[in-house]
DRENPA-3360 file (N, C-alpha, C; in nm, 2 decimals, always signed):
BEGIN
1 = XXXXXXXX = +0.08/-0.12/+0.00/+0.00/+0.00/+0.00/+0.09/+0.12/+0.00 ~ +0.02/+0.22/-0.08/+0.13/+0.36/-0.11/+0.12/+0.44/+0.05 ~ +0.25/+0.50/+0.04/+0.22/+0.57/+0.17/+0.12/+0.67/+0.23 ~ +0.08/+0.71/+0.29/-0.08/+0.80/+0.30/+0.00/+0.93/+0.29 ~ -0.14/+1.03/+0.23/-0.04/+1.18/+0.15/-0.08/+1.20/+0.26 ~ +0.01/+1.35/+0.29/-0.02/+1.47/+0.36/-0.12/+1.55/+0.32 ~ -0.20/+1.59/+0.40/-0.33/+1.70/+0.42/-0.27/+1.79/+0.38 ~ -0.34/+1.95/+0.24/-0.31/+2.01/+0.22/-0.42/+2.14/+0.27;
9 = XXXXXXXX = -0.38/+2.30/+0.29/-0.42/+2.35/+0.32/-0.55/+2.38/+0.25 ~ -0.58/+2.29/+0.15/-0.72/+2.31/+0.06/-0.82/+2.21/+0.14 ~ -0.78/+2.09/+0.20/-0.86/+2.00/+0.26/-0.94/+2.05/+0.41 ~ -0.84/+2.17/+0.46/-0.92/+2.22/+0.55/-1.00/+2.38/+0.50 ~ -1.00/+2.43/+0.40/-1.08/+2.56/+0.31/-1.19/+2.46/+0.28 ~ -1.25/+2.41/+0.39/-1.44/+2.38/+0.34/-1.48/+2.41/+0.47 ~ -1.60/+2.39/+0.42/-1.70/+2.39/+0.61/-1.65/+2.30/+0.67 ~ -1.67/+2.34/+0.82/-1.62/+2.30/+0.92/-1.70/+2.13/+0.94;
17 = XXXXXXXX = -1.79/+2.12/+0.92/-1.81/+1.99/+0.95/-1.80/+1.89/+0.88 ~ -1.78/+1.91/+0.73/-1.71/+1.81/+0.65/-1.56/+1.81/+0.67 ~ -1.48/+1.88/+0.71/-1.39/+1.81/+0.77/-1.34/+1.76/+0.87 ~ -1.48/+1.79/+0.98/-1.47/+1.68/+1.11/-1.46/+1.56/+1.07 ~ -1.58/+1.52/+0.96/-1.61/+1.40/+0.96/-1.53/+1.36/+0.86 ~ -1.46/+1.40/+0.77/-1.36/+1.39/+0.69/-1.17/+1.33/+0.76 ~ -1.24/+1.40/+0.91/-1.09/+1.37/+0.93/-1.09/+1.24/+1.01 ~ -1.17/+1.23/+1.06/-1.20/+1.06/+1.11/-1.13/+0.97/+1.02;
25 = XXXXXXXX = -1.06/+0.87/+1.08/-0.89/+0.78/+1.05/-0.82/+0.84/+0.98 ~ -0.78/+0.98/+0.98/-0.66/+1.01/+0.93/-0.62/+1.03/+1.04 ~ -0.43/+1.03/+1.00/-0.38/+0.99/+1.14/-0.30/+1.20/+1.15 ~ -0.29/+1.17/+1.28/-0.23/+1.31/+1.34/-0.10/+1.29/+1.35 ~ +0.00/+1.35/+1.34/+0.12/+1.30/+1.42/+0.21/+1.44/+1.48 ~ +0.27/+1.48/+1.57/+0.34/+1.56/+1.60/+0.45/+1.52/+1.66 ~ +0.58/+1.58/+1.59/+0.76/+1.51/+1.62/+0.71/+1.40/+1.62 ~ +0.66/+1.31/+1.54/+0.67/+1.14/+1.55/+0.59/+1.06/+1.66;
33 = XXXXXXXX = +0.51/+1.17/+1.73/+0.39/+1.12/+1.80/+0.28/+1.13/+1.74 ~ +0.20/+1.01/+1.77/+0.05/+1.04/+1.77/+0.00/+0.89/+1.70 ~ -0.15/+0.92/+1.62/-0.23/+0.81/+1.59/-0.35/+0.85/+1.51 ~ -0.43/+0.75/+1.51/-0.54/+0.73/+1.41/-0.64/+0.87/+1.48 ~ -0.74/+0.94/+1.40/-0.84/+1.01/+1.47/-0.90/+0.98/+1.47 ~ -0.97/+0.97/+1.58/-1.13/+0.86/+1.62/-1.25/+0.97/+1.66 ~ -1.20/+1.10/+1.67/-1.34/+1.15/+1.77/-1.28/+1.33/+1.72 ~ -1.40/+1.37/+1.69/-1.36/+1.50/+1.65/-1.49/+1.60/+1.67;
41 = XXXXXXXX = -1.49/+1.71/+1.72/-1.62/+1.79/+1.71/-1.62/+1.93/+1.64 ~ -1.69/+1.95/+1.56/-1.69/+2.14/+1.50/-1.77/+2.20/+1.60 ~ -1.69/+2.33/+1.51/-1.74/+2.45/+1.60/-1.72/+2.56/+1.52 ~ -1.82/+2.63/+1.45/-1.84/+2.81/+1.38/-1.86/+2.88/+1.44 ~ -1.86/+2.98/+1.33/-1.89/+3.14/+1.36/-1.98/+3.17/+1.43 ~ -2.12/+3.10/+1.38/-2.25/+3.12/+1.44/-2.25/+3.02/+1.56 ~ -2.19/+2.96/+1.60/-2.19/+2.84/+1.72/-2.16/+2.92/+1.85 ~ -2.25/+2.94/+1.94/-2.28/+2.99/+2.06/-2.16/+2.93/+2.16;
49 = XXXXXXXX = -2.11/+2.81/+2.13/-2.05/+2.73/+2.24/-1.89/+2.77/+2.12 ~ -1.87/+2.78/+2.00/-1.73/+2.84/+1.97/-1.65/+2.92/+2.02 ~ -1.54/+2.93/+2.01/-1.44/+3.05/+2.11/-1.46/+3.17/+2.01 ~ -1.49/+3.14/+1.85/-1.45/+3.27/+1.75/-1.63/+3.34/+1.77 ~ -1.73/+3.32/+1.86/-1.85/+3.34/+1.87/-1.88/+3.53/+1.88 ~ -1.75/+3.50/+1.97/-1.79/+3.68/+2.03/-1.73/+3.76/+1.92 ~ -1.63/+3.70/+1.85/-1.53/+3.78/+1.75/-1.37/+3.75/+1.78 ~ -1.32/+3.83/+1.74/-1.18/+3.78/+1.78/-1.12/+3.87/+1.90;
57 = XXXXXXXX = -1.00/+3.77/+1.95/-0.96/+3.83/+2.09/-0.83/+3.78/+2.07 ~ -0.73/+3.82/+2.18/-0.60/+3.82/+2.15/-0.58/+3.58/+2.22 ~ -0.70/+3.53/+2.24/-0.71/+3.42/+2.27/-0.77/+3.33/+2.17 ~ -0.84/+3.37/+2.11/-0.85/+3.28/+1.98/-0.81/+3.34/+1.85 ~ -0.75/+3.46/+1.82/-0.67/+3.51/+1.69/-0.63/+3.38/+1.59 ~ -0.59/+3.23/+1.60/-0.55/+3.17/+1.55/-0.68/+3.13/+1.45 ~ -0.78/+3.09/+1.51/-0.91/+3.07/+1.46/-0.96/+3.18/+1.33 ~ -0.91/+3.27/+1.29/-0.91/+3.40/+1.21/-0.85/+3.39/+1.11;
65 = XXXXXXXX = -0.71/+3.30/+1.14/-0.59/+3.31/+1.01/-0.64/+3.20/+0.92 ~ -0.53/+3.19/+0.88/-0.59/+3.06/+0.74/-0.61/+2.97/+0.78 ~ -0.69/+2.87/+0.73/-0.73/+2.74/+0.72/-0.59/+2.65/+0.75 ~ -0.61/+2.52/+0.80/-0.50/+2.44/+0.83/-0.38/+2.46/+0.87 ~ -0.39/+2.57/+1.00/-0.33/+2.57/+1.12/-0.39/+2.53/+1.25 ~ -0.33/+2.52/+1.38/-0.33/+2.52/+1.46/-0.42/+2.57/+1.55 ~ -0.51/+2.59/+1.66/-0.58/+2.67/+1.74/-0.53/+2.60/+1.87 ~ -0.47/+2.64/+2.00/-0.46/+2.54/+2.10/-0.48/+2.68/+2.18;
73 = XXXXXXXX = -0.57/+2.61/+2.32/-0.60/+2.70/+2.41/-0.58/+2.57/+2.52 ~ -0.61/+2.67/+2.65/-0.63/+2.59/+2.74/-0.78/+2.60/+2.81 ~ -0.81/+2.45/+2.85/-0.93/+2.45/+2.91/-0.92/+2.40/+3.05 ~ -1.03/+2.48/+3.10/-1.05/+2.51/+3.27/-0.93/+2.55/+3.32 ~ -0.79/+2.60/+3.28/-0.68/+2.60/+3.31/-0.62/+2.52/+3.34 ~ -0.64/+2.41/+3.29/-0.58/+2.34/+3.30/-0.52/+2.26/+3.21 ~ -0.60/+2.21/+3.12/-0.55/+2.11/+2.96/-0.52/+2.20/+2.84 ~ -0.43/+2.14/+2.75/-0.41/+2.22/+2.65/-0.50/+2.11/+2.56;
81 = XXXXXXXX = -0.58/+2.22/+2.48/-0.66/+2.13/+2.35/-0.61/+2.16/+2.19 ~ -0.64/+2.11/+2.13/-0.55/+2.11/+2.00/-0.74/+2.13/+1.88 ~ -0.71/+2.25/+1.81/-0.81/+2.26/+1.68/-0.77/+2.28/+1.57 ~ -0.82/+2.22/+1.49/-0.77/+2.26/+1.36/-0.86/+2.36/+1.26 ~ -0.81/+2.46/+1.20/-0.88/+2.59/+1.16/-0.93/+2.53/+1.04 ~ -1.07/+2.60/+0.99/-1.13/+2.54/+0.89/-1.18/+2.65/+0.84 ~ -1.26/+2.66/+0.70/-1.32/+2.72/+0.67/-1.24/+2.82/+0.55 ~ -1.34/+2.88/+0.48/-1.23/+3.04/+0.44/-1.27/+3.16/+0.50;
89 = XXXXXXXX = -1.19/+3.27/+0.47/-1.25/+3.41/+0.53/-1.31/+3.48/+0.37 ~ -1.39/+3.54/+0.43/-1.47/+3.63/+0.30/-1.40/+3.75/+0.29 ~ -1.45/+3.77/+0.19/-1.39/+3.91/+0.15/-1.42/+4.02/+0.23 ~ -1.51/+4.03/+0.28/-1.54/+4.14/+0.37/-1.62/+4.07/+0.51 ~ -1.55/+4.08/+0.60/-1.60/+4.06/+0.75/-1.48/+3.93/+0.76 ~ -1.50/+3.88/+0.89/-1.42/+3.78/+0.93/-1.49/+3.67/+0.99 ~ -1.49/+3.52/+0.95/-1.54/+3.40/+0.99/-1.43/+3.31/+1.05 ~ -1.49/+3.24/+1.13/-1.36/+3.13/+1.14/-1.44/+3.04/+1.23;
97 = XXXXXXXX = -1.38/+2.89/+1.20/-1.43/+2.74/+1.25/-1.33/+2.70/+1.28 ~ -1.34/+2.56/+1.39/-1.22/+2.49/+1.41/-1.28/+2.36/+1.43 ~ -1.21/+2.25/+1.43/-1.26/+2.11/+1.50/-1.14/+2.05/+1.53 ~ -1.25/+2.08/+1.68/-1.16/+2.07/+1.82/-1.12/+1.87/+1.82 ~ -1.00/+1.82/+1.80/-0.94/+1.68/+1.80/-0.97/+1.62/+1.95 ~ -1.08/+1.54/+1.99/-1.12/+1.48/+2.08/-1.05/+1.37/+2.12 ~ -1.01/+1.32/+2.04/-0.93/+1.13/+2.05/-0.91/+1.06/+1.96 ~ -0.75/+1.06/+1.96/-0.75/+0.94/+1.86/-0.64/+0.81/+1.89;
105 = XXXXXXXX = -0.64/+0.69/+1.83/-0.62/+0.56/+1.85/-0.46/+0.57/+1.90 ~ -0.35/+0.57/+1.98/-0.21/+0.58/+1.93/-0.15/+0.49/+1.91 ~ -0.10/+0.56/+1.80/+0.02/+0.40/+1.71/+0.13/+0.45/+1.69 ~ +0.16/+0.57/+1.69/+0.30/+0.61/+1.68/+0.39/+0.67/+1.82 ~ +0.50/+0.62/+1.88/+0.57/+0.69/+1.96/+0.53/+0.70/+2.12 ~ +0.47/+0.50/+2.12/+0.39/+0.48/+2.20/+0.50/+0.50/+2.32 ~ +0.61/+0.46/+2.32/+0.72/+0.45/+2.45/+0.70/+0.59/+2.53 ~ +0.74/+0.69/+2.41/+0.69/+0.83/+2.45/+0.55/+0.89/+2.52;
113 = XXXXXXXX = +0.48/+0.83/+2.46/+0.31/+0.87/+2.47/+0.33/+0.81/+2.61 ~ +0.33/+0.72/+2.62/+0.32/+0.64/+2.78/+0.37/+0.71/+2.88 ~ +0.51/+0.76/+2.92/+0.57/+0.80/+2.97/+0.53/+0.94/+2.99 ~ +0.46/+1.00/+2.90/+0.41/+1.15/+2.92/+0.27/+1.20/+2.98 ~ +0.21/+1.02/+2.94/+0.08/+1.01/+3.06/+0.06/+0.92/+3.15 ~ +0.18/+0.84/+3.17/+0.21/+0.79/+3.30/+0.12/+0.69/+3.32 ~ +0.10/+0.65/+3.19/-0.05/+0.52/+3.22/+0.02/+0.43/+3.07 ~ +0.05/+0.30/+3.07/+0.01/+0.18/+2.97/-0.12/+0.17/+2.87;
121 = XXXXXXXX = -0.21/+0.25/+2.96/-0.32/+0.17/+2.90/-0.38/+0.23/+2.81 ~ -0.34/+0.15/+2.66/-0.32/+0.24/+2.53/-0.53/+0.34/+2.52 ~ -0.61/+0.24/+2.57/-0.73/+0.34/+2.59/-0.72/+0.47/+2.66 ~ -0.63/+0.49/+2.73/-0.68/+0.62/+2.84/-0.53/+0.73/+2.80 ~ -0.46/+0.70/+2.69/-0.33/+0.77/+2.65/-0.39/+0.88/+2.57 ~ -0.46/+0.84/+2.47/-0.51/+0.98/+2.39/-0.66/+1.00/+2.37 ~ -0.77/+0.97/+2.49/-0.89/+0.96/+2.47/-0.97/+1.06/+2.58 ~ -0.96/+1.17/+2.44/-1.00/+1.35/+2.55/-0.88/+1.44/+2.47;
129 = XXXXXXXX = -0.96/+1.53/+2.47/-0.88/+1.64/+2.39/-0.73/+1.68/+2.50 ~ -0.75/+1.66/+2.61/-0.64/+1.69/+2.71/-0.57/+1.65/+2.71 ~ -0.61/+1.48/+2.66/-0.49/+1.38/+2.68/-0.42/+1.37/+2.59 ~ -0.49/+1.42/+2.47/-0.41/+1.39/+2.34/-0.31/+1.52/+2.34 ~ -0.34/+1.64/+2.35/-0.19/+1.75/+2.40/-0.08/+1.71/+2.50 ~ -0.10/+1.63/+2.63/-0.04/+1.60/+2.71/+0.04/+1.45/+2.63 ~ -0.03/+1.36/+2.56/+0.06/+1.28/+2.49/+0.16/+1.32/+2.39 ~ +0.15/+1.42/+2.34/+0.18/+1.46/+2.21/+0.30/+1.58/+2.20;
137 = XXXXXXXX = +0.27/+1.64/+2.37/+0.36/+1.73/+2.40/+0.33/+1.86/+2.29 ~ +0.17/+1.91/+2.31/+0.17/+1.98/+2.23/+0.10/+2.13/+2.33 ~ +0.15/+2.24/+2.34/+0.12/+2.35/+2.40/+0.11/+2.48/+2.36 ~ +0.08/+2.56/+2.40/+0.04/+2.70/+2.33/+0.15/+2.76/+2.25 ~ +0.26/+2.72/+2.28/+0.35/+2.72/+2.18/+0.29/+2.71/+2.01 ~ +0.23/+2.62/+2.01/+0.22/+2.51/+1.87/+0.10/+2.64/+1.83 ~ +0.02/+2.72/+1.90/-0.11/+2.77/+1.85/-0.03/+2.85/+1.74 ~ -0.14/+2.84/+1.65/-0.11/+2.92/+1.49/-0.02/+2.82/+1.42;
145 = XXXXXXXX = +0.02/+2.73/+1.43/+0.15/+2.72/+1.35/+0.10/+2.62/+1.25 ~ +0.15/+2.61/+1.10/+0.04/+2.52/+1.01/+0.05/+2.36/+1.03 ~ -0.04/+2.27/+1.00/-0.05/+2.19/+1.02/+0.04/+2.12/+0.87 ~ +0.06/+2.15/+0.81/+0.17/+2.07/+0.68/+0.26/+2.07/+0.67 ~ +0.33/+2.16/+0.79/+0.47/+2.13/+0.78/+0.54/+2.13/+0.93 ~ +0.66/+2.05/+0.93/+0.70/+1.96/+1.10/+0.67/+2.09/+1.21 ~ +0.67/+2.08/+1.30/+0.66/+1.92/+1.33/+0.52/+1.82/+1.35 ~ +0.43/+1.92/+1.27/+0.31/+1.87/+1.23/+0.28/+1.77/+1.19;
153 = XXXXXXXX = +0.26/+1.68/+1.15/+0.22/+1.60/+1.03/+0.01/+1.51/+0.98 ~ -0.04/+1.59/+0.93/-0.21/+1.48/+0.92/-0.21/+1.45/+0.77 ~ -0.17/+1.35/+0.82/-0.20/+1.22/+0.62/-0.35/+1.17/+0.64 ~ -0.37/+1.17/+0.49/-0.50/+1.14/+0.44/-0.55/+0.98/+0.48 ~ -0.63/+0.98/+0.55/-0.71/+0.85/+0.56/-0.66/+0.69/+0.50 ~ -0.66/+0.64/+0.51/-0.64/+0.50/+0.45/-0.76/+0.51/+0.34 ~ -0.88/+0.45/+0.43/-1.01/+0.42/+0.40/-1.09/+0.47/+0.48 ~ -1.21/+0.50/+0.42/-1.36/+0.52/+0.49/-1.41/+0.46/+0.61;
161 = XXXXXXXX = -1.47/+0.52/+0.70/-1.48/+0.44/+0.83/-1.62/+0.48/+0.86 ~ -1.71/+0.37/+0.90/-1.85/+0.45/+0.98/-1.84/+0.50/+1.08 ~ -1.86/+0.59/+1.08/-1.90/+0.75/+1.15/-2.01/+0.72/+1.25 ~ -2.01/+0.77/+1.37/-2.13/+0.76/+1.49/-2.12/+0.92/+1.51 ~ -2.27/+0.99/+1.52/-2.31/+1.11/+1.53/-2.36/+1.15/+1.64 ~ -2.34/+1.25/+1.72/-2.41/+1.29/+1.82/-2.35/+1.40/+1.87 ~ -2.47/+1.47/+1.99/-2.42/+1.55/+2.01/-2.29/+1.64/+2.08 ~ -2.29/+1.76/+2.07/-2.13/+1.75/+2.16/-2.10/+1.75/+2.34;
169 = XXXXXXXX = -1.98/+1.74/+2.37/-1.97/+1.70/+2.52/-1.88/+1.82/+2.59 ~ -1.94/+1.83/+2.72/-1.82/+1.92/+2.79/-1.88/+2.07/+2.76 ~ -1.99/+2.10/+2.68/-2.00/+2.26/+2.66/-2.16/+2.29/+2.78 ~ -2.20/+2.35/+2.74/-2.28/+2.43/+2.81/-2.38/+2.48/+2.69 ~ -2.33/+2.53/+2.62/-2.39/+2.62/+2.53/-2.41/+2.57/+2.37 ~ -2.56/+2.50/+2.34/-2.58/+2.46/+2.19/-2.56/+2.34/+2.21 ~ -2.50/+2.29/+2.33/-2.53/+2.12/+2.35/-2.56/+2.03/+2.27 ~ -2.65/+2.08/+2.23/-2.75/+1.98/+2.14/-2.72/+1.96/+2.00;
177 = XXXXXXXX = -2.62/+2.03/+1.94/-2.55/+2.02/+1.82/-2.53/+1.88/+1.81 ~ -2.51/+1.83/+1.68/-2.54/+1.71/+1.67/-2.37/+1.70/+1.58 ~ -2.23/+1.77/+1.63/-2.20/+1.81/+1.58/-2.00/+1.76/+1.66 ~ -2.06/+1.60/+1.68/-1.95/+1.53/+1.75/-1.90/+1.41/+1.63 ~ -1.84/+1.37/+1.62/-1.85/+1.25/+1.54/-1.71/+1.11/+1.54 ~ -1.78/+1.03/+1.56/-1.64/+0.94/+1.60/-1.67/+0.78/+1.52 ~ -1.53/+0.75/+1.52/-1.52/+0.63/+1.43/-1.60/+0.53/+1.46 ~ -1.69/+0.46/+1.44/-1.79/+0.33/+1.49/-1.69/+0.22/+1.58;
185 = XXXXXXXX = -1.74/+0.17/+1.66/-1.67/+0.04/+1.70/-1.53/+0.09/+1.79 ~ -1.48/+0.23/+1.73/-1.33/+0.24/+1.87/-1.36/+0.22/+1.99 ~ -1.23/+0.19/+2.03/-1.26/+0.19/+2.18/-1.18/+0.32/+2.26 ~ -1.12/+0.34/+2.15/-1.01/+0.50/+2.21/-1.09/+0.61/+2.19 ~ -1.26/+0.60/+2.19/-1.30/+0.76/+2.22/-1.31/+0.83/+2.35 ~ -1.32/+0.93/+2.35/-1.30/+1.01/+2.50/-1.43/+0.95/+2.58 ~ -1.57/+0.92/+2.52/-1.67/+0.88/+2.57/-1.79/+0.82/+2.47 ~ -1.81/+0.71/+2.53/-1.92/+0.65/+2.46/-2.04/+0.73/+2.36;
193 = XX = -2.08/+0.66/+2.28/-2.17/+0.79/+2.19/-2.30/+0.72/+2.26 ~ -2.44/+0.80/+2.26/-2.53/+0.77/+2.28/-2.62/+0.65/+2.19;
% end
């Protein structure tokens, strides 16, 4: 089998939720860490529970730039989360999406990954958007920076995978977005789908 391409900055210039669900089993990798993506959720302009909701601020500015970079914040003060910028900007006003990386399977640089979350147990290594920065060694450092070139790396899919839909977790606001989506059958998602 040919080696899987690299994601180019056109695969993330669409709507945000075709490339949630688009990015489901392609794999992530950062400096030679990472794995399969199993669990991913969007978030737009118009999306109440989005960070780019109120407009832009000197905390989500990355969400504003081009497509197929970086967005990493921290949540509750505590976790760093990892998004990927989607969308285009129009010609006049400013839009921006991201889909926030929930969990994915790890297969690359497990000695590492282990060590940096202090647990064996390849389920609970990268399953949650927290865990997967904390595996990956990825921090606010990394916000803005593009995803196609190192120490980045997201190759295109193998193959097609069924998709489980529902809504998203951990927000408050718009809940009910139906706007989570994860690989059928893993067992490395952050949380069971309904």
């Amino acid at each position: 089998m040919p080696d899987a391409q690299p994601l180019t900055q056109a695969f993330f210039a669409r709507p945000v939720v075709t490339v949630a669900k688009e990015l489901i089993g392609c794999k992530l990798l950062f400096a030679g860490c990472g794995g399969i993506i199993v669990e991913t959720e969007a978030y737009d302009h118009e999306d109440p529970a989005s960070h780019c909701y109120g407009g832009r601020t000197p905390r989500n500015a990355s969400m504003f730039g081009p497509p197929g970079h970086a967005y990493v914040y921290r949540s509750y003060g505590i976790h760093w989360c990892l998004n990927f910028v989607c969308g285009r900007l129009p010609k006049h006003g400013e839009m921006a999406s991201g889909v926030l990386i929930r969990a994915i399977e790890p297969t690359d640089g497990l000695e590492l990954i282990e060590e940096r979350r202090g647990t064996r147990d390849r389920r609970k290594l990268c399953s949650g958007p927290g865990r997967v920065c904390q595996a990956l060694n990825i921090t606010k450092v990394q916000d803005g920076q593009p995803l196609d070139q190192p120490p980045f790396s997201v190759l295109r899919r193998a193959r097609r995978h069924d998709i489980v839909i529902g809504p998203r977790i951990g927000i408050t606001r718009a809940a009910e977005t139906p706007w989570r989506f994860g690989m059928a059958g893993s067992v490395f998602l952050s949380r069971p789908f309904a």
